[in-house]
C-alpha positions in Angstrom: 0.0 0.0 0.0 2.8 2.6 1.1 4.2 1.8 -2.4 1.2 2.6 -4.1 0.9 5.7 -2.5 4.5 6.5 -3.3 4.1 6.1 -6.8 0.8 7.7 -7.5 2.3 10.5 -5.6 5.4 10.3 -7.6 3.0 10.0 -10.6 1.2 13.5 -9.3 4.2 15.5 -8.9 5.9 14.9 -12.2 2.2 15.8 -13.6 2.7 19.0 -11.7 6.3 19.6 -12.1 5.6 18.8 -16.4 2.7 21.4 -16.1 4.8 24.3 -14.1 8.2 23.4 -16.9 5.4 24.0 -19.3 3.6 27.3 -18.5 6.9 28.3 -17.5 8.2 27.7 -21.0 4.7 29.5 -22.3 5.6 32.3 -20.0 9.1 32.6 -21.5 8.6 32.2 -25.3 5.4 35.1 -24.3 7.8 37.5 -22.9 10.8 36.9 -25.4 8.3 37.5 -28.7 6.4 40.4 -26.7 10.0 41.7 -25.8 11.5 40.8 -29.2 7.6 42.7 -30.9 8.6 45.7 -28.9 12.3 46.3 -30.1 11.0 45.3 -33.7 8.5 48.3 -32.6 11.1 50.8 -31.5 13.4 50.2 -34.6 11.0 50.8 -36.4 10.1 54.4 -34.8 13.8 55.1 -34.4 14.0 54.5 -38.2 11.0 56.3 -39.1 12.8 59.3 -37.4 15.8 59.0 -38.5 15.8 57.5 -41.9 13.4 59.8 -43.4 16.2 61.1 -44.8 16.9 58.6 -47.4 13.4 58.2 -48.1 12.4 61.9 -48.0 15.4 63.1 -50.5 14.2 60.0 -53.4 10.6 60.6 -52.7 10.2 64.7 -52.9 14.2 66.4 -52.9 13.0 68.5 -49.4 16.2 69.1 -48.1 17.2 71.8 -44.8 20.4 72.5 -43.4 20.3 74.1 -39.6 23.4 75.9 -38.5 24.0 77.3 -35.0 26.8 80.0 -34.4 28.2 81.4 -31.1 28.4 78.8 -28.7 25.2 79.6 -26.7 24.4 77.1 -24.1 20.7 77.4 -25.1 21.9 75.3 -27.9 22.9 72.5 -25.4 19.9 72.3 -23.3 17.0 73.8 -25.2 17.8 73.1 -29.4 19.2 69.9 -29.1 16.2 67.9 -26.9 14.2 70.0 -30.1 16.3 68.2 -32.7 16.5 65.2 -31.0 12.5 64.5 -30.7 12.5 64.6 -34.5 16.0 62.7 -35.2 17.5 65.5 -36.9 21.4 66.7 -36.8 22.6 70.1 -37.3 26.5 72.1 -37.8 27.4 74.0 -34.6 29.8 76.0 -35.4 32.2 76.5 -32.8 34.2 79.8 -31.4 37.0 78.5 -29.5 37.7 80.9 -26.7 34.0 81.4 -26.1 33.8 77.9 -24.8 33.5 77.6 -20.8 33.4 81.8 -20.1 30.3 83.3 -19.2 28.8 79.9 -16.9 24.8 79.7 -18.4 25.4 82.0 -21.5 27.9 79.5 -23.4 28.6 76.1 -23.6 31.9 74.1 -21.9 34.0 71.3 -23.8 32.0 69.0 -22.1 28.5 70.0 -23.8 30.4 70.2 -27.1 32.0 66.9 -26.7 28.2 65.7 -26.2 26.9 66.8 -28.8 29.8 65.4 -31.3 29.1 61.8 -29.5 25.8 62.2 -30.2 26.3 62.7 -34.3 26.3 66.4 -34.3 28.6 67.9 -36.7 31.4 70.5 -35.0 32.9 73.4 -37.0 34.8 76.1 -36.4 34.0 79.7 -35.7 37.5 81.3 -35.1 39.0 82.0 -32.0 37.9 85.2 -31.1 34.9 85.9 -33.0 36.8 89.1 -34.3 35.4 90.7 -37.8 38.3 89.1 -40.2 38.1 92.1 -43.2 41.5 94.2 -42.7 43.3 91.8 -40.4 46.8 90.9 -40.7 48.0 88.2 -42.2 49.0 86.4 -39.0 45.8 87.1 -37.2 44.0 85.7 -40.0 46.4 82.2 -39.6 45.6 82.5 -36.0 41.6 82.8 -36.0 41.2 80.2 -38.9 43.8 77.9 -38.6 44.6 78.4 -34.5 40.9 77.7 -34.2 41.3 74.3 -35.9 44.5 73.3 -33.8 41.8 74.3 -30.8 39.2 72.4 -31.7 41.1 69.2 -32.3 43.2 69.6 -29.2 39.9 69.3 -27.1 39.1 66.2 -28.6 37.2 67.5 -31.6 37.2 65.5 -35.0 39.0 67.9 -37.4 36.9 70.5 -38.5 36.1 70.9 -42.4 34.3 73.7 -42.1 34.9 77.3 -41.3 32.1 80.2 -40.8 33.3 83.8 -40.9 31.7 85.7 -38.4 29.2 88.6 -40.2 29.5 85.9 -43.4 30.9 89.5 -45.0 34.1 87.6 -45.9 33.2 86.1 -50.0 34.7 89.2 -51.9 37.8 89.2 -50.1 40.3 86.9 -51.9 42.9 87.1 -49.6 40.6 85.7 -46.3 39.1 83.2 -49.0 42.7 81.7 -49.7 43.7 81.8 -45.9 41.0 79.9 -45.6 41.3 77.6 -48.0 44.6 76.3 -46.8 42.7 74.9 -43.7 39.2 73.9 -44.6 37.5 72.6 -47.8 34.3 74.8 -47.0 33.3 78.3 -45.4 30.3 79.3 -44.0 30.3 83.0 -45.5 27.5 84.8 -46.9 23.4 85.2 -47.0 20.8 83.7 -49.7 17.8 81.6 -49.1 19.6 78.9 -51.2 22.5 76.9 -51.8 22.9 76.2 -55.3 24.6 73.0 -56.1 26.2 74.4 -59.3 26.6 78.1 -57.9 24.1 78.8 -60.6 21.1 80.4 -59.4 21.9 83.6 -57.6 20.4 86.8 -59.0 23.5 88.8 -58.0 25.6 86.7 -60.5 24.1 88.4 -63.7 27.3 90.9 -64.6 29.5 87.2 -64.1 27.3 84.7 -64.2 28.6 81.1 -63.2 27.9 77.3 -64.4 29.6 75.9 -61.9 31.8 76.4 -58.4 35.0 76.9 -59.1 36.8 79.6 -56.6 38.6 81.7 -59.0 37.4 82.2 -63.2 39.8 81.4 -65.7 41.4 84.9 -65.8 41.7 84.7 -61.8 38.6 86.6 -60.5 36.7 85.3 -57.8 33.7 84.3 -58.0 30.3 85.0 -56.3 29.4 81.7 -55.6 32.1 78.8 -54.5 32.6 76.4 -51.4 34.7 79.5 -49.4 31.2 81.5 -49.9 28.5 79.0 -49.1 25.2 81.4 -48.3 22.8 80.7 -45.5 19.6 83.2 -44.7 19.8 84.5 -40.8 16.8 83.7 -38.2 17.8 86.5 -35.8 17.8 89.1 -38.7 14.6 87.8 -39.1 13.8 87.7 -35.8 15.4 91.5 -35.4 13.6 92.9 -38.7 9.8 91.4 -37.1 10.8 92.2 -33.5 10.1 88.3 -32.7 6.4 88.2 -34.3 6.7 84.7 -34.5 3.5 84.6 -36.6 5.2 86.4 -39.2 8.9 85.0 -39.1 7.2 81.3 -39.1 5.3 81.9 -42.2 8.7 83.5 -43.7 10.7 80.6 -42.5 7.8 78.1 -44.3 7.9 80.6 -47.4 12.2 80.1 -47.4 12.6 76.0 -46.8 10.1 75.7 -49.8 12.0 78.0 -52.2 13.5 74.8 -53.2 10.7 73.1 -55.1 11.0 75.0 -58.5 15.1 73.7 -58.5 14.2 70.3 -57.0 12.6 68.3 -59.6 12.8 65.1 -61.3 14.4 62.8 -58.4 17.6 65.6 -58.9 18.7 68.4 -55.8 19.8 71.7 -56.8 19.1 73.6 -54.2 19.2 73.5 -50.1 18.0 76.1 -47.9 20.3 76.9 -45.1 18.9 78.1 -42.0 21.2 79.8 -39.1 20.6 80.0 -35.7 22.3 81.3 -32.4 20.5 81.3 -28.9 17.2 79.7 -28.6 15.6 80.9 -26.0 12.5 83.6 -24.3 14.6 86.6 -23.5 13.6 88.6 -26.8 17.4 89.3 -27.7 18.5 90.3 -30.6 20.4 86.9 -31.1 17.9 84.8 -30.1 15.0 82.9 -31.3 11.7 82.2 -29.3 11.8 78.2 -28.0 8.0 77.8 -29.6 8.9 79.0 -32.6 12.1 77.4 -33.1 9.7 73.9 -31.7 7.1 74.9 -34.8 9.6 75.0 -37.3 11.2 71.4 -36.4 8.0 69.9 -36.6 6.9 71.9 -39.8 10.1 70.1 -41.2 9.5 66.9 -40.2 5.7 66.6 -40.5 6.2 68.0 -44.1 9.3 65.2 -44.5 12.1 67.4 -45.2 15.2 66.0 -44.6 17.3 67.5 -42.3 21.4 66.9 -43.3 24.3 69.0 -41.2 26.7 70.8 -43.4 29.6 68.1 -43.4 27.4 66.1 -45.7 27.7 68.5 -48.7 31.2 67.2 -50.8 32.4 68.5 -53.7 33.7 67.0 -56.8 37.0 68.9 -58.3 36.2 67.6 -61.6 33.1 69.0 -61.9 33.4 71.7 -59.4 29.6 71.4 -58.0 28.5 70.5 -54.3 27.1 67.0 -54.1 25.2 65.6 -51.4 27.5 62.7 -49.8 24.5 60.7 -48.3 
């Protein structure tokens, strides 16, 4: 009898230990596919976000570049969260002696390191912010080229990229060469558009240009080149309409869509550039209001512009146009 009871009870708990293994097992495989559903979920959001790009450019050639000057901190801690929420990257252009002065107002190596490991692109802004028309030739070699050495000695991936404070810089040969001896491309200038083939400015019609080269054939500089690349100012904007945000919004659509009539046929001709410096309330001349600079993020990416940073134009020497590199 005692054995009888030993095996049905034997018999009872195998039952019981087979059922437990088994919901066990149902419990597992349920949370790895709801786990393994859920990253499937996430990539797909994350690439939503941030591979419109490819899609965007092949399906309707809406293209932005977002440039932010000055160092502001308000570019650490209110633009960037912005950019982030829509998966977008931007050129932040950096002065180098600005960095870690004035504790709230500009950002430290630390916050510029950030944004670098985060994807952001890092360029130079001189080292002193000074006005470069009628400096030396040894000051010039110090703000362009000292500000490179600076960048890369704290930890920054060598710059490509120089922007010339006031952007009043793209007649003056001698700044353009200095340049050129340190940089493949200069931030330097105003338009609404890039023009891929320096083609399409309306100031070009005494000399007009087919394509980018830096100097014509008889050695006159040009207009339009990759020393003189234009970008249209928000804080003029925001100066002109004394931060009517209404207004500058509706401007701001009016400028990132300029592009369509040059953009057609699966081919890019044309890019909007839009520069920034603080974003923030305080109504200053250099800064933009933080629900305005919010609007125009998510008028970009509702309306599936792609938004590229500056380090992926290229240029092709044989040619001598910009190309887009991705």
């Amino acid at each position: 009898m005692t054995n009888n009871n030993t095996l049905c009870l034997t018999i009872m708990f195998s039952i019981v230990l087979s059922a437990i293994l088994l919901s066990t097992s149902i419990s597992l495989n349920m949370i790895s596919s709801v786990a393994s559903a859920v990253k499937q979920q996430n990539q797909a959001i994350k690439s939503n976000i941030n591979g419109n790009n490819d899609t965007n450019t092949n399906r309707n050639n809406k293209l932005a570049i977002l440039t932010f000057g000055d160092t502001k901190e308000s570019q650490f801690t209110t633009a960037k969260p912005i950019l982030d929420k829509y998966g977008f990257k931007a050129s932040f252009f950096i002065t180098c002696n600005f960095v870690g002065h004035n504790k709230g107002e500009l950002m430290e190596w630390t916050d510029i390191l950030a944004l670098q490991d985060d994807g952001q692109d890092i360029e130079s802004k001189g080292m002193t912010h000074r006005n470069l028309v009628n400096l030396s030739s040894s000051d010039l070699d110090f703000e362009i080229g000292g500000s490179k050495r600076c960048l890369e000695d704290h930890g920054i991936n060598s710059p490509t990229i120089f922007a010339v404070v006031h952007g009043n810089a793209w007649s003056n040969s001698t700044i353009i060469d200095t340049i050129a001896k340190y940089y493949s491309f200069a931030d330097n200038g105003f338009a609404d558009l890039l023009f891929l083939h320096c083609d399409g400015y309306t100031q070009q019609k005494s000399m007009p240009q087919t394509d980018c080269r830096t100097y014509t054939d008889d050695g006159k500089l040009t207009f339009a080149n990759r020393y003189s690349i234009r970008e249209e100012s928000q804080n003029a904007l925001d100066q002109n309409y004394l931060h009517d945000d209404q207004k500058i919004f509706s401007l701001f659509v009016e400028q990132v869509n300029s592009q369509l009539k040059y953009n057609k046929n699966g081919e890019v001709n044309a890019i909007p550039i839009v520069a920034y410096h603080s974003i923030d309330d305080s109504k200053s001349p250099a800064s933009t209001d933080v629900n305005l600079f919010e609007a125009e993020m998510q008028y970009l990416y509702e309306n599936g512009f792609s938004v590229i940073p500056m380090s992926d134009l290229g240029y092709d020497q044989n040619t001598n146009y910009f190309y887009i590199k991705h």
